[in-house]
BALO-11920 format. One line per 8 residues: number of its first residue (from 0); for each residue x, y, z of C-alpha. Coordinates in Angstrom, 1 decimal. Layout:
BEGIN
NUM> X:Y:Z  ...
This chain:
BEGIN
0> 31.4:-10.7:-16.8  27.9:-9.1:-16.0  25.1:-9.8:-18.0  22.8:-7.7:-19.9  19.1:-7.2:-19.8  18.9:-8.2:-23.1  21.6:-9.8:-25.6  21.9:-6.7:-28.0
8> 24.0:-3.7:-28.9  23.7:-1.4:-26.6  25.7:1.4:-28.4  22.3:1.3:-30.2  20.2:2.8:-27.7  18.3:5.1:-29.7  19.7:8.2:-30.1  16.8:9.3:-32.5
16> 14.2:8.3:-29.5  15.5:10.9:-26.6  18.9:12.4:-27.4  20.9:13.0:-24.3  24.5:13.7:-25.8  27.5:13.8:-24.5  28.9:16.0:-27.4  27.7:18.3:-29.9
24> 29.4:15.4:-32.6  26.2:14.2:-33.1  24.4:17.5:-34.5  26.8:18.1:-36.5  26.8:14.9:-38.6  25.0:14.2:-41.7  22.4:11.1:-41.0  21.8:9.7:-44.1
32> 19.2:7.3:-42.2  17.2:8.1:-39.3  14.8:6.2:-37.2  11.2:7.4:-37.1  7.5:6.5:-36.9  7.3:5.7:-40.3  9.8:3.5:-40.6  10.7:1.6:-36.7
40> 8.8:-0.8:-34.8  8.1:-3.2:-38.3  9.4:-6.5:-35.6  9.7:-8.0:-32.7  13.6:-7.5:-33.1  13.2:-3.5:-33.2  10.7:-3.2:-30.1  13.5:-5.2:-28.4
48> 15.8:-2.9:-28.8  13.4:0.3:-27.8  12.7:-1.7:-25.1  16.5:-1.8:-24.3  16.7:1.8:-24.7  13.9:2.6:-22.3  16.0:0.3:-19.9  18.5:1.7:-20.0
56> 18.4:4.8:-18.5  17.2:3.0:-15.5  21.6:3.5:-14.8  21.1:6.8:-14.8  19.1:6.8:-11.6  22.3:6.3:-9.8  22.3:9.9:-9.1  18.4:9.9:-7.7
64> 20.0:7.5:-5.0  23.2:8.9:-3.6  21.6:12.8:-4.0  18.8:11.5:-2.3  20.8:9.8:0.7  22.7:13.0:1.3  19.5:14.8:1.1  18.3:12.5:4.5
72> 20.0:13.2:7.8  21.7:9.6:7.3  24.3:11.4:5.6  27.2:14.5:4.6  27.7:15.3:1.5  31.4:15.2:2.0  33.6:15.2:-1.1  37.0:16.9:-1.1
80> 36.3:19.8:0.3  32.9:22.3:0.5  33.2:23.2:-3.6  33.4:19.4:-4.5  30.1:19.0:-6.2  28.3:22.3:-5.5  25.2:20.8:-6.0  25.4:17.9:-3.8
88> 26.6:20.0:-0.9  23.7:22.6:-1.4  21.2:19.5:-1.2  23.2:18.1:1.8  22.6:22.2:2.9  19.3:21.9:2.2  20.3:25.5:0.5  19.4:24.4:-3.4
96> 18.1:26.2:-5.9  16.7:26.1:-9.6  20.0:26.8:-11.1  21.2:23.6:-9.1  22.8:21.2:-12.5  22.7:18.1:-10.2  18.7:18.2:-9.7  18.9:19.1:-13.4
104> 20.1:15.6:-14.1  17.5:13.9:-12.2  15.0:16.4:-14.3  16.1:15.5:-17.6  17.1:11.9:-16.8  14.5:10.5:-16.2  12.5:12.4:-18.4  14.6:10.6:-21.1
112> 13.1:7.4:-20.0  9.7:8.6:-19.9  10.3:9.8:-23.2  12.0:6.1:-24.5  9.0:4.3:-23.0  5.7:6.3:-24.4  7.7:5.9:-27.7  6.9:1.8:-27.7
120> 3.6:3.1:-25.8  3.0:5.3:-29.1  3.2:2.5:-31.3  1.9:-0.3:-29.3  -0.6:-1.6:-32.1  1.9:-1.1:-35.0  3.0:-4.8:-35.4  1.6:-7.7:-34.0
128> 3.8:-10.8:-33.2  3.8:-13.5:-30.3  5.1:-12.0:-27.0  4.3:-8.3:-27.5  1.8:-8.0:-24.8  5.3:-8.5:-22.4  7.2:-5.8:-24.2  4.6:-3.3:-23.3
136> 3.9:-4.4:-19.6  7.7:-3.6:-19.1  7.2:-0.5:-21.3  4.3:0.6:-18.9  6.2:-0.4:-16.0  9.5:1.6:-16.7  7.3:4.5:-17.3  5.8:4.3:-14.0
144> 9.2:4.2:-12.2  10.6:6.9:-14.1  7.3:9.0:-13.3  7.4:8.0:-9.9  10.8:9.6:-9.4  10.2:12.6:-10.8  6.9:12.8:-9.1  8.8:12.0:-5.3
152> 11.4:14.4:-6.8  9.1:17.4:-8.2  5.6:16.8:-7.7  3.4:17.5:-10.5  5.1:17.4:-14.1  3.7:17.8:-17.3  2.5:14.6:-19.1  1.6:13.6:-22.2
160> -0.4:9.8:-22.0  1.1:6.7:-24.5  3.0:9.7:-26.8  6.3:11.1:-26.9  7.3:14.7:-26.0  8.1:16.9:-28.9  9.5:20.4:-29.6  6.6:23.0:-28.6
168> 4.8:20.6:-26.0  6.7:22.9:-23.5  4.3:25.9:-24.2  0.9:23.5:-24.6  1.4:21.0:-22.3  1.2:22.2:-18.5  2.0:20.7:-15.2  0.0:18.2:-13.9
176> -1.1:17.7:-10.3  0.9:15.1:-8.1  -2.2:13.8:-7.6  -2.9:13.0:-11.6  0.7:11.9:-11.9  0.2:9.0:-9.2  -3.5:8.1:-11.1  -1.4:7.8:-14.4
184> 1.4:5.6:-12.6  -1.1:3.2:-11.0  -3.5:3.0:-13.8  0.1:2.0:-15.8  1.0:-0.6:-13.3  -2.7:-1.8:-13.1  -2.4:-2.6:-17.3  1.1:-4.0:-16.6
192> 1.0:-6.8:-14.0  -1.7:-9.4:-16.0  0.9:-9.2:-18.8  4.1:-9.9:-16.5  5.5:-13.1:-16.2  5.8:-14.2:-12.8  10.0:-15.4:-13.5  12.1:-12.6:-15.6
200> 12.5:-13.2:-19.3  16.3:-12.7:-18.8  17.8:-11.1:-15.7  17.2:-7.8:-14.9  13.6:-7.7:-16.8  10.8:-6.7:-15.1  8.4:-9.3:-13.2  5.0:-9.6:-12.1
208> 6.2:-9.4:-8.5  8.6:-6.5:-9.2  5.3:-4.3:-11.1  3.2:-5.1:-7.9  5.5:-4.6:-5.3  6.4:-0.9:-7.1  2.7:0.1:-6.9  2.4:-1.1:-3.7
216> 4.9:1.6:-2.8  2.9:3.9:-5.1  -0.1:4.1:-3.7  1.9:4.6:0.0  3.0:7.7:-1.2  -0.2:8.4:-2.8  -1.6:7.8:0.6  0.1:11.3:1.9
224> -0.7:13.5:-1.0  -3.1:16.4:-0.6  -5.8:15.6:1.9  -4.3:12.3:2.3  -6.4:8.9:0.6  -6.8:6.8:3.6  -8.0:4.0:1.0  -4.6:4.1:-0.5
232> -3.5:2.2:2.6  -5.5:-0.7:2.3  -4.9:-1.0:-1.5  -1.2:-1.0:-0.6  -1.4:-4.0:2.2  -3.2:-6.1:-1.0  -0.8:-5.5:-3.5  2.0:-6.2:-0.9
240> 0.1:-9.6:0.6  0.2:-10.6:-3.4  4.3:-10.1:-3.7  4.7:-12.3:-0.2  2.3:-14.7:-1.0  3.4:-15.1:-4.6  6.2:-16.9:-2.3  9.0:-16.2:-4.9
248> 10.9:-14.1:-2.8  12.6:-14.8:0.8  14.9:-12.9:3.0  18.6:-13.7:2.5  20.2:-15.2:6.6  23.2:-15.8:8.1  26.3:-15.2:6.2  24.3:-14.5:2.7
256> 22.6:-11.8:4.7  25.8:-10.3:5.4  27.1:-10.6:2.0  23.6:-8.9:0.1  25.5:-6.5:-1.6  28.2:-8.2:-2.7  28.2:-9.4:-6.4  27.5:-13.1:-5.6
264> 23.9:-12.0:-3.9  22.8:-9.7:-6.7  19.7:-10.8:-8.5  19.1:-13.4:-5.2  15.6:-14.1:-3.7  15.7:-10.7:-1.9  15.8:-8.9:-4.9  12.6:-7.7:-6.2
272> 13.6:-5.3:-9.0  17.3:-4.6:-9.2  19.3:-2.0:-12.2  22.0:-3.8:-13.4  25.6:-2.5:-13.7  28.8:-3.9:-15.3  32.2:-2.4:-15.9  32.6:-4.0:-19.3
280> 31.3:-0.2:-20.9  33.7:2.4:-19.2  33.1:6.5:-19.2  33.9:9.6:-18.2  32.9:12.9:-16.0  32.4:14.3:-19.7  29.4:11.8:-20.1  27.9:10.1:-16.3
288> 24.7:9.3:-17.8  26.8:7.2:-20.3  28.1:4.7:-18.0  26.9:1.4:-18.1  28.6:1.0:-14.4  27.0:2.2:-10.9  29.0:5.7:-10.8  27.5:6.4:-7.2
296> 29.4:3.9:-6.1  32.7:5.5:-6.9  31.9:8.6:-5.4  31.0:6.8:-2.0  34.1:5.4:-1.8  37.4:6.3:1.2  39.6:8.7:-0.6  43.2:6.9:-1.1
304> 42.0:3.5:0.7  44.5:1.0:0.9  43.0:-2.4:2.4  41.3:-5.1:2.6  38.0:-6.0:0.3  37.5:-2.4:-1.3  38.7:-0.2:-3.0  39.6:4.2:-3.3
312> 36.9:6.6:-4.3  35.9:9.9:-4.0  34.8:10.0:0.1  31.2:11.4:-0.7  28.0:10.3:1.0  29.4:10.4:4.4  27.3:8.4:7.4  26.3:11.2:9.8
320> 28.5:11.1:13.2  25.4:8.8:14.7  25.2:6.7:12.5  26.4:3.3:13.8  24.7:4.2:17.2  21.5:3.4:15.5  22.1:-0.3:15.5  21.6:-1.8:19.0
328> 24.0:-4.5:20.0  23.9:-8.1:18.2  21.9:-6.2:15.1  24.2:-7.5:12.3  22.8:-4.8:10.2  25.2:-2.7:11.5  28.2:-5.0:9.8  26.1:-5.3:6.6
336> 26.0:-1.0:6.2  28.4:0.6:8.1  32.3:0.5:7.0  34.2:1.9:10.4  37.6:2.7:9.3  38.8:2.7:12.7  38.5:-1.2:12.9  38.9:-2.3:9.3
344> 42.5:-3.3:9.0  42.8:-0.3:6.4  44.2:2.8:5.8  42.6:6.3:3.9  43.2:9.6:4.1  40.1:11.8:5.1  38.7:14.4:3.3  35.5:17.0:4.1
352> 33.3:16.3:6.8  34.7:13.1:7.8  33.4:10.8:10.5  35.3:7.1:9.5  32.3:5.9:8.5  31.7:4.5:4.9  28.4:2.8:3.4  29.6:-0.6:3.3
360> 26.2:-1.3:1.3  27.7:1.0:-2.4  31.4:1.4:-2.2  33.9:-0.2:-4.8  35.0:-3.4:-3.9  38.1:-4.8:-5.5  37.7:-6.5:-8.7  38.8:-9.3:-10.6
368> 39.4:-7.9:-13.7  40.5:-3.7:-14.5  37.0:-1.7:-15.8  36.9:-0.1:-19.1  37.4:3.8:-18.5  37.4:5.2:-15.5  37.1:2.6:-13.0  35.9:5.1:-10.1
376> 32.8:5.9:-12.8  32.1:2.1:-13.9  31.2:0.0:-10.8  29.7:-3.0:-10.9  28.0:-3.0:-8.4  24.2:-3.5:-8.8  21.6:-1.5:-6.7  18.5:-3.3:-5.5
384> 15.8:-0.4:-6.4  13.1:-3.2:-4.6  14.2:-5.4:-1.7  12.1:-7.8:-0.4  13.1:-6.7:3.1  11.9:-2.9:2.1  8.6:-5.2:0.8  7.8:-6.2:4.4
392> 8.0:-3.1:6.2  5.9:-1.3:3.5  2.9:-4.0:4.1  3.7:-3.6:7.6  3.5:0.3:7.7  0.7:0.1:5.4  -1.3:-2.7:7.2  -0.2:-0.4:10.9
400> -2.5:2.6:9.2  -5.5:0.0:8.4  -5.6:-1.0:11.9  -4.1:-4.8:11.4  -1.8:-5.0:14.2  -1.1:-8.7:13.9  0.1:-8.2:10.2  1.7:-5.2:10.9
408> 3.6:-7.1:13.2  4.2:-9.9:11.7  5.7:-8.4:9.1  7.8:-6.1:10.8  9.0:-8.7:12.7  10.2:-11.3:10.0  12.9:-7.6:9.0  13.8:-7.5:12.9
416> 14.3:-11.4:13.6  16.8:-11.5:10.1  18.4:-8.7:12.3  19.2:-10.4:15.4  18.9:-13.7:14.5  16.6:-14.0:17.5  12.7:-13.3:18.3  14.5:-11.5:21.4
424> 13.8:-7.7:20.3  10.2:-8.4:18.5  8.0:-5.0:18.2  4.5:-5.3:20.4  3.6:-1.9:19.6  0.4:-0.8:18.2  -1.3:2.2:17.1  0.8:5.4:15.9
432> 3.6:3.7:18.1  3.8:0.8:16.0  3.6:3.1:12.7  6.8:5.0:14.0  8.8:1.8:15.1  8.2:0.4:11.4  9.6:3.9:10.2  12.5:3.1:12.6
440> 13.2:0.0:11.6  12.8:1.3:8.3  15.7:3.7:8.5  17.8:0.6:10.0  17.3:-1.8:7.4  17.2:0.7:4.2  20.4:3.2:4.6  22.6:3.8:2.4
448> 19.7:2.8:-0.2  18.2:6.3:-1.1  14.7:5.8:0.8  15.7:8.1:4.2  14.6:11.6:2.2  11.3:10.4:1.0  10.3:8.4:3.9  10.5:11.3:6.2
456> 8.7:13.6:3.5  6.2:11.2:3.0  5.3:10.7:6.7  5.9:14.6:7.7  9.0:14.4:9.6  11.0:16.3:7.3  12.0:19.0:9.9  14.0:15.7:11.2
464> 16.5:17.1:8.2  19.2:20.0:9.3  18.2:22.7:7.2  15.0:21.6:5.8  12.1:23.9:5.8  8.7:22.6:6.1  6.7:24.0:3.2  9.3:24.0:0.9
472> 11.8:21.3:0.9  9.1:18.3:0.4  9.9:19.5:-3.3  12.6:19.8:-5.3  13.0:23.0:-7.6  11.6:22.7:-10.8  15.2:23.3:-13.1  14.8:27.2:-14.1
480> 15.5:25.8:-17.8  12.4:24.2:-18.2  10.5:27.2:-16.8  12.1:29.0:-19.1  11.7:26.6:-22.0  7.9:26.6:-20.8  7.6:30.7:-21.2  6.6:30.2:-18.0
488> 3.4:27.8:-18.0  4.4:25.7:-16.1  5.1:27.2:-12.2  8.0:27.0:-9.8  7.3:24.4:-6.8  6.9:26.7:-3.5  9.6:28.5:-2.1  11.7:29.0:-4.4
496> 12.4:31.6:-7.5  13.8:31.3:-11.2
């Protein structure tokens, strides 16, 4: 049975710190107690379990990762047909708009956990006990990642510091810059890592390494945005040499390598920062955020599969025609991603925009035990948000931009040996040559993960995307609720209208 990040009741989770229901029961019912400022965060016990509900969310982010795969060129939207999931195929389209529900859940998802972290932020000083200082380093660090996916997502957003959102803050509050958004995620990342422990409290929990590694990545993207902070670069490489040498991570070889995303190599030496799943806590298309099992999963699965090792799903995320042509021959990554139902010993029937090709990474596999609900919407199946591979060719992109070739190299390398098994296909580039065979390798190692979209965006190689239009797809639409909700203070990103 899966763990849990912390031993607690879940079903807690809150309700009274961000309420994202899945009916209108809950309005409706007399609370003769309710949770408050006033009367919450009195022990360790009760920041444990904010601190639960702040993690929990992270499950929610599913979405951001299969929405942001079919956003890429690595893959269709597929589905049953060209209405299944009219939001996803308008992304896949690159024809969304601010009406689209589907970027509305990434909107109000991961403003939830925003909102469940600055709660324990609010009341940091409240109670004192032995251990605190932790609680709020994963606090500030949960923040940052939620912020940091709505700021790759949208841009600027409206923030609000170590505070909760509240009724009216819509009409006060206004959009931030992307460039204040990234200061606020570092600056929470930078008060974070001293009060990290180096090994997780209990699996799942954020590290030192894992709150290091994620502003690494921060201040790559911050490296791109405006005028462009060449600095950024060079910060990057540091906080990246600290995760390596820190030498608690290690790339997975052989036949572990080729097994990373089965169950028996979650939470291994790769992993840096990983969300945790389980099927134990089923649920239903009337409530996806309420799953506590990887629903993308489900939906990336062969339609009617019969077969060997996995099991049926919904046939969405499709691998683009190309797709296995990327992998030269004798790169094992191509076993470790790509599913090809032509030589699987198995049997589906295909559905919209087929092209036999499955990501082997996040589809059901078969189980020893049935999941609670619906077992399409409650897969296991954890999803490394940090590997130690993507680690590597960060500080190796990052150290290609500062001029260290050697390290650029050598780092790039370590991803391509793993590969082959050999030192037969090393990269001996350097420059801007070097910088795009990182990017290459990047795309290799990493698909099926939910980088691709931002990657190109990030590096301006968007217009590498079918359908995307430069100047206006590096964004997402701000959801025309919350303009709306906003009387209109805060703006709609370019390009589109409300």
């Amino acid at each position: 049975m899966k763990r849990k990040i912390i031993t607690a009741i879940l079903a807690f989770s809150l309700i009274t710190i961000v309420s994202v229901s899945c009916t209108d029961d809950f309005v409706d019912r007399e609370i003769p107690y309710s949770i408050g400022s006033d009367n919450y965060f009195n022990s360790e016990e009760e920041y444990n379990k904010a601190l639960i509900a702040a993690y929990d969310i992270l499950q929610s982010t599913y979405v951001n990762v299969i929405l942001g795969e079919i956003a890429s060129d690595n893959t269709f939207a597929g589905g049953a047909d060209a209405n299944d999931v009219v939001g996803w195929q308008q992304v896949d389209d690159m024809t969304h708009n601010s009406v689209n529900s589907n970027i509305r859940d990434v909107w109000n998802w991961m403003f939830s956990g925003v909102n469940r972290a600055s709660y324990i932020l609010e009341f940091k000083d409240k109670t004192e006990f032995e251990g605190k200082a932790q609680i709020i380093a994963e606090a500030r660090f949960l923040r940052a990642y939620y912020q940091f996916e709505l700021v790759k997502w949208f841009g600027g957003i409206p923030m609000k510091g170590d505070a909760r959102f509240t009724l009216g803050d819509e009409l006060v509050i206004p959009r931030s810059t992307a460039e204040e958004v990234y200061e606020a995620i570092e600056n929470d990342l930078l008060l974070a890592i001293p009060d990290l422990n180096v090994n997780a409290p209990q699996v799942g929990r954020v590290t030192k390494g894992a709150a290091q590694a994620l502003l690494g990545k921060v201040y790559l993207y911050h490296a791109t945005v405006g005028q462009g902070h060449s600095e950024k670069y060079a910060e990057a490489a540091s906080m990246f040499e600290q995760v390596i040498g820190s030498g608690k991570f290690s790339l997975k070889q052989g036949a572990d390598y080729l097994n990373l995303f089965e169950e028996a190599q979650e939470n291994s030496s790769e992993s840096v920062f990983e969300v945790q799943y389980t099927d134990v806590e089923g649920a239903g298309f009337g409530c996806l955020q309420c799953s506590e099992g990887n629903v993308a999963v489900g939906f990336s699965g062969p339609r009617s599969y019969e077969g060997p090792l996995f099991t049926s799903g919904f046939s969405f995320n499709i691998p683009v025609p190309e797709a296995a042509g990327l992998f030269e021959e004798g790169d094992n990554r191509l076993a470790v991603t790509i599913l090809d139902m032509s030589d699987c010993g198995c049997s589906y029937a295909p559905a919209h925009e087929d092209t036999g090709f499955f990501n082997r990474k996040y589809i059901p596999r078969t189980r020893r035990t049935e999941a609670a609900g619906d077992k399409n919407l409650t897969n296991p199946n954890n999803y490394r948000a940090i590997r130690y591979a993507d680690v590597l060719l960060m500080a190796a992109e990052a150290y290609s931009h500062t001029g260290n070739t050697a390290k650029a190299q050598q780092y790039v390398n370590e991803v391509v040996r793993r590969a082959y098994g050999n030192q037969d296909h090393d990269i001996t580039s350097s420059g801007t040559a070097l910088t795009q065979d990182i990017l290459k390798e990047r795309r290799k190692e990493l698909f099926g993960e939910g980088h691709r979209f931002f990657d190109l965006v990030r590096t301006g190689q968007g217009s590498l995307i079918p359908g995307f239009s430069t100047g206006k797809n590096e964004l997402f639409p701000i959801p025309n609720e919350e303009i709306r909700f906003s009387n209109n203070l805060w703006t709609q990103n370019p390009g589109y209208t409300n």
